[in-house]
N, C-alpha and C positions, 0 to 999 in steps of 0.2 A: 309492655312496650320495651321497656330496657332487656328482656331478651329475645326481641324481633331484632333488637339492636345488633344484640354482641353477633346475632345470624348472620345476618348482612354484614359484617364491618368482619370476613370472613379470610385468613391469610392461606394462598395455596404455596405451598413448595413446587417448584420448577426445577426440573432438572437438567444442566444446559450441558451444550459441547464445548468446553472449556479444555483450554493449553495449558498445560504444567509442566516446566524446565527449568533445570539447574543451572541455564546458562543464560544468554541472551536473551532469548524470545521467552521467555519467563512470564507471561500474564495470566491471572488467574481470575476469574469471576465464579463467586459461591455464594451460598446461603441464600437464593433470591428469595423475597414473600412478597405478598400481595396486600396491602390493607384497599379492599377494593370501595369503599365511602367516602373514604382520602382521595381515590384515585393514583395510591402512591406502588411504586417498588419500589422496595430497598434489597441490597447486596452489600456480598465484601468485594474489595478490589486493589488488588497489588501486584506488580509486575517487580523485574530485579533490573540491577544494572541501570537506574536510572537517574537523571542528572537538572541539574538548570543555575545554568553560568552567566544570565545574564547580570552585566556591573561587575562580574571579575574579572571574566578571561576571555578569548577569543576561545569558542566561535559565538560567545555570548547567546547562547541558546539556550532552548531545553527539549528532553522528547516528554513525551504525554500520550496520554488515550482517548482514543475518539469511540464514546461509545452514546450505543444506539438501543432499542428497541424495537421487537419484533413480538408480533402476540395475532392470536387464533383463537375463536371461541370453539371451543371444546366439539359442540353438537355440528359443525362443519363438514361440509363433505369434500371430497379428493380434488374438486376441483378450485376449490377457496386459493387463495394465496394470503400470507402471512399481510396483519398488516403492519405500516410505521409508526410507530409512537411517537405522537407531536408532543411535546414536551410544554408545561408552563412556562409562557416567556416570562414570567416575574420570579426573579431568583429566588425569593426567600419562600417560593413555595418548592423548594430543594435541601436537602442539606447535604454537606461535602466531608463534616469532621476537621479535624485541625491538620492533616495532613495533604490533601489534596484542593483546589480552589480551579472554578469554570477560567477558560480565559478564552476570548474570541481566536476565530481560526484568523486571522490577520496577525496577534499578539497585542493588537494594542489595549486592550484593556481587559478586566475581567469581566467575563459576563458570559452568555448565552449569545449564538448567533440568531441572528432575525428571523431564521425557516424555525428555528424551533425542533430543526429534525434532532437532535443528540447533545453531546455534551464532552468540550476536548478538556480533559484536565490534566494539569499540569501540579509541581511541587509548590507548596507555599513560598520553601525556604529556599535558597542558593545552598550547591553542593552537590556531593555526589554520594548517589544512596546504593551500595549493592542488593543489600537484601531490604528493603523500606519495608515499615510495618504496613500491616492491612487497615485500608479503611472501610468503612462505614459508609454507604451513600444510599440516600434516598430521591427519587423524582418523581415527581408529580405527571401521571402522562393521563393529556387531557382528553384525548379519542379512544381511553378506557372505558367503557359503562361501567356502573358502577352495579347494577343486579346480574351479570354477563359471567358466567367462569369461563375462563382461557387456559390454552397453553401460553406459556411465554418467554420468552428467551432474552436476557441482555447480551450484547455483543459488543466486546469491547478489541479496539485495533492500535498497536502501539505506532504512532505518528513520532515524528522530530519538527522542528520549527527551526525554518531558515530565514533569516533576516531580511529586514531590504538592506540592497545596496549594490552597487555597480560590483559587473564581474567580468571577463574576458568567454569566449567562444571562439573555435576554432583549435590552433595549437598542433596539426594531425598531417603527415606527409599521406595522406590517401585521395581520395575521388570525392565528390562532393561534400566536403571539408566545409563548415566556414572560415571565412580569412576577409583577410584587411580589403584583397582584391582576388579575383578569377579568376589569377594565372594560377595553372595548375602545380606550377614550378616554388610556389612563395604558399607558404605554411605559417605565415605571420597573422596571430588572433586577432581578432577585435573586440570591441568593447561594447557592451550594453550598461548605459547610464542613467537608462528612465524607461517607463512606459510608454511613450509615444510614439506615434506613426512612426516607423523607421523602414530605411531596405537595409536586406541583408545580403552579403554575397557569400558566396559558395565558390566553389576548386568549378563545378561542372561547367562541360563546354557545351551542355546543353540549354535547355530554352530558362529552367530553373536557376538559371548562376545569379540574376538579379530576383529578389522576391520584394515584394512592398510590405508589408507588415504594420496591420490595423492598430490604431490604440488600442483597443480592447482586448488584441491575443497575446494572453499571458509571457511576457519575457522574460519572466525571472527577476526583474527589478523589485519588483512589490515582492511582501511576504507572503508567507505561506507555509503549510502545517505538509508536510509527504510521511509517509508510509515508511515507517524505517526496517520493513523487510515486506519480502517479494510474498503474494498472497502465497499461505501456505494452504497443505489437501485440509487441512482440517478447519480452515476457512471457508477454501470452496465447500468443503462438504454443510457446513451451516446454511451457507447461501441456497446449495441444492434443495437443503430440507427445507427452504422458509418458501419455496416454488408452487406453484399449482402440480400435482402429480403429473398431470396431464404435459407440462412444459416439463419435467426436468429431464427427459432424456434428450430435448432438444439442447439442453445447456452441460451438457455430462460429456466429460469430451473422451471416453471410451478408451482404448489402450490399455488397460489394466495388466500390468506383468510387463510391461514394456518400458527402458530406459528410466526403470523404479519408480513408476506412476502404481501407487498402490490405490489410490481413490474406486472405493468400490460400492456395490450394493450390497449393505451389513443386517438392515431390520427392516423396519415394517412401515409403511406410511399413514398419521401426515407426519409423525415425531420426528425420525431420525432413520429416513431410508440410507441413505448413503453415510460410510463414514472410511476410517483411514484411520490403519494400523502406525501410520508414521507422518501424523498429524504435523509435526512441525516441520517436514520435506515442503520443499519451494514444489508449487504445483507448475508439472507442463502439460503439453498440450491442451492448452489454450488460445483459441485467437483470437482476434480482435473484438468480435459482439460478445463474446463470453465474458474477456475483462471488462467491458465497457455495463454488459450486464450487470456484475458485480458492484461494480464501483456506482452506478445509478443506484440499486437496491441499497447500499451503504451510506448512502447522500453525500458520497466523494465525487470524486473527478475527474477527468485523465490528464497528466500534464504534459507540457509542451516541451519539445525536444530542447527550448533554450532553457525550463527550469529545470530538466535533466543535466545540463553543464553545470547551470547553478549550485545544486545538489550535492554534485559532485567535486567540483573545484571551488567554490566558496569563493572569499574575498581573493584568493591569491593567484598570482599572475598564472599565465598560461605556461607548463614546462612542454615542451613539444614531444608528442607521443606520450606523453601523462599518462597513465592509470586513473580508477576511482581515488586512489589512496595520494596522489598527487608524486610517484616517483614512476620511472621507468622501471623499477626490477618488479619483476614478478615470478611467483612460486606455485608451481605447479601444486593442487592435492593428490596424492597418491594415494592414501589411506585414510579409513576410518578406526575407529574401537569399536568394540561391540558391546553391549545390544547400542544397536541406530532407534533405540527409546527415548528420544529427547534430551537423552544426556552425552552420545557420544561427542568426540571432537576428534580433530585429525588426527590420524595414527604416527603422522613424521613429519617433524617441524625441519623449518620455515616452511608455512604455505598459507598463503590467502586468498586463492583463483580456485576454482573448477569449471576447467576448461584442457580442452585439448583431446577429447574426446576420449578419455582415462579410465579406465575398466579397474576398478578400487579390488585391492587385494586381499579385503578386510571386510569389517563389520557387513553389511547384506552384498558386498560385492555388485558387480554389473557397470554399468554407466549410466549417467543422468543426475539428474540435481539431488542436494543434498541440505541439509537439514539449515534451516533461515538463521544466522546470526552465528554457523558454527566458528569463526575463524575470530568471536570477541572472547579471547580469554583471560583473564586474568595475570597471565604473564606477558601477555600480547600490549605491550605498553604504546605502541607507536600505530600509527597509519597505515604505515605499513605494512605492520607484522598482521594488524587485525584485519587487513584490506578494507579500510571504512572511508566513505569521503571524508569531505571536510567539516559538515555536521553533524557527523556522528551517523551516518545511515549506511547500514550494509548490505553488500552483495551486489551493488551498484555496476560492479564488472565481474562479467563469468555468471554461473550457475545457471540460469533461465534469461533470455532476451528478453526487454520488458518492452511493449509498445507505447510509444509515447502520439501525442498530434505533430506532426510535421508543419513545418514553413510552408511547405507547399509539399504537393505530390509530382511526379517523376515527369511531367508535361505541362504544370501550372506554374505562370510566373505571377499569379495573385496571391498567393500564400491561400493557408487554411483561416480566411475571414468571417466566416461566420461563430470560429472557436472563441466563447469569451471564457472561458473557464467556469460555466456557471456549474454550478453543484447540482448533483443528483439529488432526486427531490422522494426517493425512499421507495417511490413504486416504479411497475417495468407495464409495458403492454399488455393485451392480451396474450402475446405470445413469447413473455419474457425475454423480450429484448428492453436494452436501454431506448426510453423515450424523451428524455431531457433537450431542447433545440439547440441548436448549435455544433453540438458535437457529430463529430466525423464516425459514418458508420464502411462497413467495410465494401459497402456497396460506391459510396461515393468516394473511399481513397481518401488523402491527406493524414495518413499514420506510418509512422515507422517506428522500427527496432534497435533501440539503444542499449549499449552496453554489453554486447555478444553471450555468449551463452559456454555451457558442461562441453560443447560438442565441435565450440569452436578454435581455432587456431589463435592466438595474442591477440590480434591486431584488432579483430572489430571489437575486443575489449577496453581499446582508447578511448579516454572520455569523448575526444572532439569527430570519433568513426563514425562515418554516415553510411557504412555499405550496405547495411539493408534499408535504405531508402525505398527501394520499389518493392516491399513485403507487402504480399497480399491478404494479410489478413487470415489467412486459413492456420485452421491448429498443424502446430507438427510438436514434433519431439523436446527442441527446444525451448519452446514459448512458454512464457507465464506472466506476469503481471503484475504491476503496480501504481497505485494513485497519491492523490493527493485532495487538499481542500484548505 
């Protein structure tokens, strides 16, 4: 009996598609096994450059990892999809190590959220950690069998955490702006100080300049956990491989060689069909069902164009024509170093934008976005210099357009009402789209493009710029994506 036992009670090595960088986007996930009687995986898990200042400083926050499980029994065939691993809601059937501890995506307490899909961790301690040592973490995932061999992959995503509290919108001399009032002439913000029913106006002299806005769609007031950098190819490419074969070319948004979209087909399915030589490059051409895809298989969310301001502008007042970074100046990238392996950073300081549609002189040359987190360096002490907003989350302006939900779409003066921000619940359709209720598909509108993009000109890089308001959803060149939960 006792070596029936040690049979069963059997650990597999997993091999994942894990990030490794010397800079910002720094996270690493290793050493996965299996105790499959437990029902447990355990891994290491450390990322760099990370912080948590709540009780010292503004922006009293911290960033952390939101991470998930993904698993396949072995004898599957092409057309399976990966599936979720629900997690023990009873914490001490987890361990975290002395360095890392669960804390609800809200913030306010430690624990496990109620879906059960993942697990956001955060630092024990206050402080800021460059290089933090690795931990140790084990979870209990309960829709493991326990006689079943699997592939299986953990998947971890580095989030930031922004507070509640009142903030300003608007701030922006353009075209459907928000503002205090309608007139297209007055660029004076407004203020969001709760979640409740509220109208919003807008610069537009069309039917959208007054919206009404449900309790329930996310303003930015309440807290919340976002994505502190834009999904990168070597994200998509996980998500692709976690696909039914049969859907991933529906979700593979093609272009390879174009505007530095390296996302390709590298091996063999169901492991790891697609992958990307420059894994940590901000993915484009994306649109709307693809991020929203994403972000459902992740058990994220998409957020609303008011916690996009939030994000970005934090507790502090509106400067008119702001950036991410909360100043008017901005600095072109002109250059990279080379190798574009995860380690370069700009070739010629000051710069914290890529935009302007900039054919780089250097490291892989061409035009198009570039590597998530490249402008946090170490000498880059300020907002500015790193282009970060106000809690610490970068690329927020420039690089890929991210689509967020709109107040409304370009002919609705009801807003996007059905959006409560509920989370992606880990599976997609039959035909790998997102299926979570509520959310805006590209079919029915209520999305837009914040934050402008590698290709475009300053201005729709202002935090308060609405001009792609009437974006239809289809991949182009600039598009990529990011969420929240």
């Amino acid at each position: 009996m006792l070596n029936a036992m040690k049979v069963l009670r059997m650990f597999f090595l997993v091999f994942l598609l894990g990030m490794s960088s010397g800079f910002a986007n720094g996270l690493t996930i290793s050493n996965l096994s299996r105790d499959s009687l437990a029902q447990t995986l355990s891994f290491d898990i450390a990322w760099q450059n990370s912080w948590r200042l709540d009780g010292l400083t503004a922006p009293q926050n911290w960033d952390a990892a939101w991470v998930f499980v993904k698993f396949l029994p072995c004898n599957s065939s092409a057309t399976t999809a990966w599936t979720h691993g629900e997690l023990s809601p009873v914490l001490t059937d987890h361990t975290f190590g002395a360095l890392l501890e669960p804390v609800l995506s809200d913030g306010s307490a430690i624990g496990i959220d109620t879906d059960a899909l993942g697990v956001m961790l955060r630092r024990t301690t206050t402080g800021l950690f460059g290089n933090a040592g690795t931990s140790r973490i084990t979870l209990k995932i309960n829709n493991m069998a326990t006689n079943v061999a699997y592939h299986a992959r953990v998947v971890g995503i580095e989030m930031v955490y922004v507070p509640q509290g009142a903030f300003e919108i608007g701030g922006v001399t353009s075209s459907n702006a928000f503002s205090v009032n309608n007139t297209s002439s007055d660029p004076t913000p407004t203020s969001i100080s709760s979640e409740l029913a509220q109208g919003i106006l807008s610069h537009a002299s069309g039917a959208n300049a007054n919206v009404n806005l449900a309790a329930a769609f996310p303003k930015g007031y309440d807290p919340f956990h976002i994505m502190k950098y834009e999904i990168t190819g070597g994200q998509y490419a996980t998500f692709l491989n976690s696909l039914p074969v049969i859907n991933q070319y529906s979700r593979y948004p093609g272009n390879l060689g174009s505007d530095r979209n390296e996302l390709a087909i590298t091996g063999s399915s169901p492991i790891a069909l697609f992958g990307s030589p420059r894994q940590d490059r901000a993915q484009n051409y994306l649109g709307w069902d693809d991020v929203a895809a994403y972000l459902d298989w992740a058990a994220l969310r998409p957020i609303s164009e008011l916690e996009y301001e939030k994000a970005c502008r934090g507790l502090s007042s509106a400067v008119l024509d702001e950036y991410a970074w909360g100043t008017t100046n901005i600095f072109e990238l002109t250059a990279l170093t080379a190798p574009e392996n995860g380690t370069e950073i700009p070739g010629v300081l000051p710069a914290n934008a890529n935009y302007i549609n900039n054919s780089f002189n250097s490291g892989d040359g061409s035009r198009g976005p570039v590597r998530a987190g490249i402008f946090a360096l170490p000498t880059n002490a300020t907002r500015e210099q790193s282009g970060a907003g106000y809690y610490g989350i970068m690329e927020l302006s420039g690089n890929v357009a991210e689509p967020c939900v709109a107040v409304s779409d370009e002919t609705s003066i009801t807003g996007t009402l059905n959006f409560t921000g509920s989370w992606g619940d880990g599976t997609l359709d039959a035909s790998s789209n997102a299926n979570t209720a509520g959310w805006p598909s590209q079919a029915t509108g209520g999305i837009i493009q914040r934050g402008g993009a590698w290709d475009d000109s300053a201005n729709p890089l202002r935090i308060a710029d609405r001009s792609y308001l009437n974006w239809n959803g289809n991949r182009a060149r600039e598009s990529g994506g990011r969420g929240g939960r």
